[in-house]
N, C-alpha and C positions, 0 to 999 in steps of 0.2 A: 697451227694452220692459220691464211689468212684467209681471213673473211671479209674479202671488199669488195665492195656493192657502192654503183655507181646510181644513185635513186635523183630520181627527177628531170632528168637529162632532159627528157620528150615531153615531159606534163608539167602543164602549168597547174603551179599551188592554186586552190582556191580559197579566198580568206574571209572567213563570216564574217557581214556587216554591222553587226548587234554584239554590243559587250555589254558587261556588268560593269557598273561603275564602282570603282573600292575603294571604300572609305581613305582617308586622307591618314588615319590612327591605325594602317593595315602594318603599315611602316613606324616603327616609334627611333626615333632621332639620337643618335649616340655618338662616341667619340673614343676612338681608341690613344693613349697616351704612351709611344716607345719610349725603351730604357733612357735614352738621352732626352727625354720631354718634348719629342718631335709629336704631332699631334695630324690624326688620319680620322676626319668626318665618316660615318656611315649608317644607314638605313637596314635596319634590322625587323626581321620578322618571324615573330615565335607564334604558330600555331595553338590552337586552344589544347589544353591536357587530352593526348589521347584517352578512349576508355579503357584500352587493354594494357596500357600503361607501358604500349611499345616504345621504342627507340625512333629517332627522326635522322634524317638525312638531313646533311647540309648541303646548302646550294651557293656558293662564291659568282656573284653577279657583278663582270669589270666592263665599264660602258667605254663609249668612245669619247673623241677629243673632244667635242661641241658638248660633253656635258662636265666638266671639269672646271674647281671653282671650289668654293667655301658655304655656299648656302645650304649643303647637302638635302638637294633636292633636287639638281637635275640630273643627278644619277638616273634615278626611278624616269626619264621622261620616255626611253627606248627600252621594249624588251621584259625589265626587271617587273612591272605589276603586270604584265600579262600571265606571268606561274598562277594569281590567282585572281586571274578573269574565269569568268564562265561556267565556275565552280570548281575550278583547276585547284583551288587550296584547300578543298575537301578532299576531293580523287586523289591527289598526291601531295598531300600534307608534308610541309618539309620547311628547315629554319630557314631561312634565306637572307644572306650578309653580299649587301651592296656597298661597296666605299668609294669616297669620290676624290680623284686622284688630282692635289690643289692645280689651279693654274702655273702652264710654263714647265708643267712637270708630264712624266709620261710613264707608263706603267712598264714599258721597254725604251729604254733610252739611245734607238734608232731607228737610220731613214727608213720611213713606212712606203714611201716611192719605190723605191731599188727592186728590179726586176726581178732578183733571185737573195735567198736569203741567206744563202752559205758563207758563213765565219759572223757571221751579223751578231747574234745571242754573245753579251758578254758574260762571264763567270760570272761576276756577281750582281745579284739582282740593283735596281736600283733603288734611291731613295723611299718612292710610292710605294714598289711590290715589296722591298723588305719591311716596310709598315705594314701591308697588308699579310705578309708571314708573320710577324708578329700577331697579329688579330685574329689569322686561323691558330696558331699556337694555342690562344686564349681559349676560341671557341671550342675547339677541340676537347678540351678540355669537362666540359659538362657534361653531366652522367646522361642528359637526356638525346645526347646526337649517336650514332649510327656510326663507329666508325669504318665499318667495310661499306659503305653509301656516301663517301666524301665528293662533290662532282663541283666542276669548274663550268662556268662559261661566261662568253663576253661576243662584243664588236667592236668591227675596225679596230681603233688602237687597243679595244677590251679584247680583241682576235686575236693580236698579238701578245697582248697578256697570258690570254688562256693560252696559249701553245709554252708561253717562258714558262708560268705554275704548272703545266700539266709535266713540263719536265723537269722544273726544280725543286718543288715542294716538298717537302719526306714529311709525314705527320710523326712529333714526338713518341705521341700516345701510340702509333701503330709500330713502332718501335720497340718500344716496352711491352706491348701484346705479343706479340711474334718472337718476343725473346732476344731480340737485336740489341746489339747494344753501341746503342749511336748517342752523340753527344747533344745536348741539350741546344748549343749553338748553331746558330743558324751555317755556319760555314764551316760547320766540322761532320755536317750530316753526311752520309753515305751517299752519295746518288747511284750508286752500282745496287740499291736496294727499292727496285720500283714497287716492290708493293706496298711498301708502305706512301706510296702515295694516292694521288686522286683514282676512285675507280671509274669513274668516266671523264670526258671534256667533249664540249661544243663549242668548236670555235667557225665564228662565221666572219666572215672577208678580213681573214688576218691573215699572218704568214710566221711562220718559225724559221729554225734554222737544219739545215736539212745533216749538218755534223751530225747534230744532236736525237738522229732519229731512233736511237739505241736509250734513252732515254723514258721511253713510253712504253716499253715492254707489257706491264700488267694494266696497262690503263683501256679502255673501250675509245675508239675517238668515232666522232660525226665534224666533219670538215664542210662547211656550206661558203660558197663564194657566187657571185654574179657573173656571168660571162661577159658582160661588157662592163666590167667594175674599171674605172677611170680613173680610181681615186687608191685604190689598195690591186695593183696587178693580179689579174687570176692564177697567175703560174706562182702566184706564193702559197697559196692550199694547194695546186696539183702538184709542187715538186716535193712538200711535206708528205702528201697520201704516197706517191712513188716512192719518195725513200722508204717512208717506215715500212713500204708493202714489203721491199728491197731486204729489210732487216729479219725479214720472217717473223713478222709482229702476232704476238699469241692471243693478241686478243683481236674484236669485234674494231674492222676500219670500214666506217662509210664514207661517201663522198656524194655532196649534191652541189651539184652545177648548175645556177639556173637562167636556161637564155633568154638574152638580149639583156637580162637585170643587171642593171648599175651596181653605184654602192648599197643602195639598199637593197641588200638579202636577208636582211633581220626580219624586217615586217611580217613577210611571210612566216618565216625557219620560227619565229616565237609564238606568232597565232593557229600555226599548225599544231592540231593534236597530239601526235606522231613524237613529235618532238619531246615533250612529256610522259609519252608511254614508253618511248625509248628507254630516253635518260633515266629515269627511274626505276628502271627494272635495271640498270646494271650495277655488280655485287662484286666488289675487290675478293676476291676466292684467297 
């Protein structure tokens, strides 16, 4: 059954004035190296050892075009340390892998303008996101993450990121769990096999491709967009919520629209609570 809830339509967010400042060592500085020695910056963050010596959830944090670059540091300037403001990384402890997608490059390789997104999503991911499938491959990998708590999100161009990964990703490892048997390759993976992908995604003023709304079957989605967004069209999150509603989508579809807001709907969608209680309570079944 679908579960879509249209939240915020009428109420403006309201956004606490006071943060915790986080240390600059919250982030420790890394680099992931693909098979051809293509090489993808990112901003990592491992929680201190649980005591119960539970499992952690991964968190894939894809920003927009203005942070994109070599420094790997202006990933982190929107969004990505707010998980742990406010004592957010006590309350929902989780790894969190930010990359920064080099200049000239783009985490979906089209127009972010175009009013509707149908046929847009090409088959293979591009140069960026298949680095960054590479580095969830990796991450995936360690005994200490979570893999039924895998979750995506991003802005603007990271918007349109998160809708590509929430429908192409397939985790190896949840593969081999589930008994599936998919190939190691990134282009020989199943995609008719959604559970083994992300169990939630947040994507906020991005757009997908509305073909592909069969693609998201076991995933939870939260779609946040601006109603006067000038820069990324609102009708590219409400034609993605209509399709996938469209599909009889089995899991949890929200949708927040929030009026008169521009391009930035992040500010809010990341300093809101909500957003964290959400996301972290959802559980690939």
């Amino acid at each position: 059954m679908v579960s879509l809830r249209f939240w915020g339509l009428f109420v403006v967010a309201l956004v606490a004035a006071t943060h915790v400042v986080i240390a600059e060592d919250a982030f420790t500085r890394e680099q992931f190296v693909g098979p051809s020695g293509e090489k993808l910056n990112y901003r990592l963050h491992v929680p201190e050892a649980q005591a119960d010596a539970s499992k952690l959830p991964l968190v894939l944090f894809l920003h927009g075009s203005g942070e994109r670059g070599d420094d790997n540091e202006a990933q982190l300037k929107h969004g990505a340390r707010e998980f742990l403001q406010d004592g957010r990384g006590e309350r929902f402890p989780a790894i969190l892998v930010a990359p920064q997608c080099p200049s000239g490059k783009r985490w979906v390789e089209i127009d972010w303008a175009q009013k509707s997104g149908v046929g847009q999503f090409p088959a293979e991911p591009s140069p960026a996101m298949k680095l960054v499938f590479g580095l969830l491959d990796e991450m995936t990998q360690r005994a200490d993450i979570d893999l039924s708590r895998l979750y995506v999100t991003g802005l603007s161009m990271g918007g349109y990121g998160t809708w590509y990964a929430g429908a192409r990703y397939r985790c190896p490892g949840l593969a081999v769990e589930s008994g599936d048997q998919e190939s190691g390759d990134l282009e020989s993976r199943d995609l008719e096999i959604p559970k083994n992908g992300f169990a939630a995604m947040l994507a906020v003023c991005g757009g997908g491709d509305p073909l592909w709304a069969d693609r998201y079957a076991a995933t939870d989605i939260w779609a946040v967009h601006g109603g006067a967004d000038s820069v990324v069209p609102v009708v590219r999150s409400r034609e993605m919520i209509s399709s996938i509603a469209n599909q009889g989508h089995s899991g949890e579809l929200r949708y927040t629209e929030r009026p008169g807001v521009g391009h930035d709907s992040w500010s809010a969608t990341y300093a809101d609570e909500e957003t964290y209680r959400w996301l972290f309570a959802q559980i690939r079944l």
